[in-house]
N, C-alpha and C positions, 0 to 999 in steps of 0.2 A: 863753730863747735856746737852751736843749738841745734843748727840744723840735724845733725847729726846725733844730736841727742834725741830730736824728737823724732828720725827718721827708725833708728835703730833700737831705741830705750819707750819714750815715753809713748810718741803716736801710731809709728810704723807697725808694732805688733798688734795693738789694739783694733787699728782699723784694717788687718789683713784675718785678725781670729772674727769680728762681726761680718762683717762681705765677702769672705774669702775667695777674691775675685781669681778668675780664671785668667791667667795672661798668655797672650799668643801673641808671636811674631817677635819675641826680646831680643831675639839674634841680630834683629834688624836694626837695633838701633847702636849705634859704633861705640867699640870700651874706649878709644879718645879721640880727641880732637872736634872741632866747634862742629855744631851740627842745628836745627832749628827743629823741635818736633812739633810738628801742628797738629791739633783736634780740635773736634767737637766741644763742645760746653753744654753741659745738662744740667749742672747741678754745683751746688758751692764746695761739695763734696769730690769734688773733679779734681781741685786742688792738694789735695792731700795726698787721692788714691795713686795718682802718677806716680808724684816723687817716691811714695813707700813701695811699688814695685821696680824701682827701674835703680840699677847698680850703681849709674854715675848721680850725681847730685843734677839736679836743674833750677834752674831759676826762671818763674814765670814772671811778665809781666801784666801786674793786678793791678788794678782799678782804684784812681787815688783814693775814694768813699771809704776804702778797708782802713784807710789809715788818719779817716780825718772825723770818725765819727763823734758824736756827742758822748760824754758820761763814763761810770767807769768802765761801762763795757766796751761803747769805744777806743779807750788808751786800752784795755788790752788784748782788743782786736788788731790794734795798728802795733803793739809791741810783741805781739805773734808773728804778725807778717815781716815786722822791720828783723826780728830775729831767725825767721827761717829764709830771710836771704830774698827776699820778693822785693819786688822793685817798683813803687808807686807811679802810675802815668793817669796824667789827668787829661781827661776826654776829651772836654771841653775848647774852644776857642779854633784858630785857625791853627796853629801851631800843636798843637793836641798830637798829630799824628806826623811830625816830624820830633818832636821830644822822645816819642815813643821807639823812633824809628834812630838814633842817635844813645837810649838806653841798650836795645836791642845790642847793635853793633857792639857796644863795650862791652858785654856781657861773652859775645861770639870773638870779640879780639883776643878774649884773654884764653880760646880752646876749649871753651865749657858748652854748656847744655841747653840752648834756649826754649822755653817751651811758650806757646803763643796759642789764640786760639782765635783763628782768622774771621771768623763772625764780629768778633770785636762787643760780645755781652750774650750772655748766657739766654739761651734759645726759651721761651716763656711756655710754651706745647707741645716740646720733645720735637721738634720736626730742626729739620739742617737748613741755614738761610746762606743768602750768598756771603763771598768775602771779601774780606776788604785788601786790598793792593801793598799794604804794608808790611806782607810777609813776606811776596815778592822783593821789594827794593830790598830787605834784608838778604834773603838768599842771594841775588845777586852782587851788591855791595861786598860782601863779607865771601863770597864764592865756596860756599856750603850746602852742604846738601839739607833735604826737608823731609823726613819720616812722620809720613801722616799718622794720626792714630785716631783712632776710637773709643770710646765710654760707650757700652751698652749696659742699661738696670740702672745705670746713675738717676736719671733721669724720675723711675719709680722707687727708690729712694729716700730720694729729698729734695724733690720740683721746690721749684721758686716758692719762696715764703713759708718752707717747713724747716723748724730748728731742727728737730732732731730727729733723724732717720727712722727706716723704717729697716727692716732684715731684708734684701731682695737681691737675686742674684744678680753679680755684675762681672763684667767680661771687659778688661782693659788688651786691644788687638791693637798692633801695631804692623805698617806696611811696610813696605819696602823703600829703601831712602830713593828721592825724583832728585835727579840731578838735572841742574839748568844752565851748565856752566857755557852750552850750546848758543846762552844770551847772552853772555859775559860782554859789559862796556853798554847794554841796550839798558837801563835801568829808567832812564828816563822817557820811552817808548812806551805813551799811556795804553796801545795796543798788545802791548808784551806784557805790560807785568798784568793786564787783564787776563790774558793766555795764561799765565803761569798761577796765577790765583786760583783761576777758574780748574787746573786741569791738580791740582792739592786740594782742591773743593770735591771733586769727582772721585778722586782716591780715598778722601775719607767717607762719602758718602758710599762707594763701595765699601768697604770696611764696616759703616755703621748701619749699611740699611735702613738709613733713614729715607723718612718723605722730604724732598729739597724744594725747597723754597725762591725761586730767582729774584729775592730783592732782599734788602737789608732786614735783620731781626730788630736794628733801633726802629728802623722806619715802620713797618709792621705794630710793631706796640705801641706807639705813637699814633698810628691810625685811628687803632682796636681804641685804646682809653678816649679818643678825642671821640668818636662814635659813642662811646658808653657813654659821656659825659652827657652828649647831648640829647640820648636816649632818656639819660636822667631830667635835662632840664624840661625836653618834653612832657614827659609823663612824671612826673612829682608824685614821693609814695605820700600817701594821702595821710595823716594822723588816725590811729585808730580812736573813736570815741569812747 
């Protein structure tokens, strides 16, 4: 019922009167039955814009950090999420990406709305990195289709590390559902579900016109900071006297 308060009542009109995003391609995503819509991640604001245009409800799966933060603003960060239906998966460890892959499926058993965002952590320079294979084994597993989609403007917005927005036009596009039922039973074929990652990669980077990236966006920032760091220990800012 929250969900639906906040989709209709408290969030839904507030964030369609500030960005009043443009959406294209709605027809494409199906009024029932389980489906998987994968995009892009620009911004913490991706989260919301979706679900408040799109008719059916969806449930993404978020990043256990929303729901395990410190203080009070983390309990009512994680009691936002835990109320609009979002479904914590923790990153971490080896098992990280079959938990995820195991919440997914329950979500699509029950005929609902998955929505995932195959990068697997929100893009740090607007640019589209590769995907990870966990949207694949979904689609296959579960034998549903995948409606790539788009955020364009999210991104200039509210980039990493800005609370609160800025006014900038944003454009939610959605494609045409990839059906892979062509691989049905190949799920475990680390060559296929590369194929099928890789070609939901390419749909959405059509769509979003983004610059693509051929390697992980974790991997990437991880580089970038290890570099800074060291940039840092090299060159030490000196004390102003």
């Amino acid at each position: 019922m929250f969900y639906y308060l906040l989709k209709y009542v408290l969030l839904g009109p507030l964030l369609r009167l500030v960005f009043r995003p443009r959406i294209e391609g709605l027809e494409h995503v199906p009024e029932s039955g389980a489906a998987i819509v994968a995009g892009n991640h620009l911004s913490f604001s991706d989260h919301f814009l979706m679900p408040a245009v799109l008719k059916r409800r969806i449930t993404f799966l978020a990043k256990a950090e929303y729901f395990t933060g410190p203080g009070i603003k983390g309990r009512l960060t994680a009691a936002f999420f835990r109320s609009a239906g979002q479904i914590p998966v923790d990153r971490s460890g080896k098992e990280a990406g079959q938990a995820a892959i195991r919440e997914g499926l329950s979500v699509l058993s029950k005929d609902e709305l998955l929505g995932i965002y195959p990068e697997g952590t929100r893009s740090h320079d607007g640019r589209l990195y590769k995907g990870k294979v966990g949207v694949a084994v979904m689609a296959l597993r579960a034998g549903v289709p995948v409606i790539p989609c788009a955020m364009i403007g999210t991104f200039e917005a509210q980039p990493p590390g800005k609370v609160v927005p800025t006014l900038h036009p944003v454009v939610i596009r959605f494609g045409k559902p990839l059906d892979f039922s062509r691989y049905a039973g190949m799920e475990h074929e680390k060559a296929i579900l590369r194929a099928i990652t890789d070609e939901i990669m390419y749909a959405i980077l059509t769509l979003s016109e983004q610059e693509y990236v051929d390697q992980y966006a974790a991997v990437v920032k991880a580089e970038e900071a290890a570099a800074k760091a060291e940039k840092q220990r090299r060159f030490p800012k000196m004390p102003l006297s």
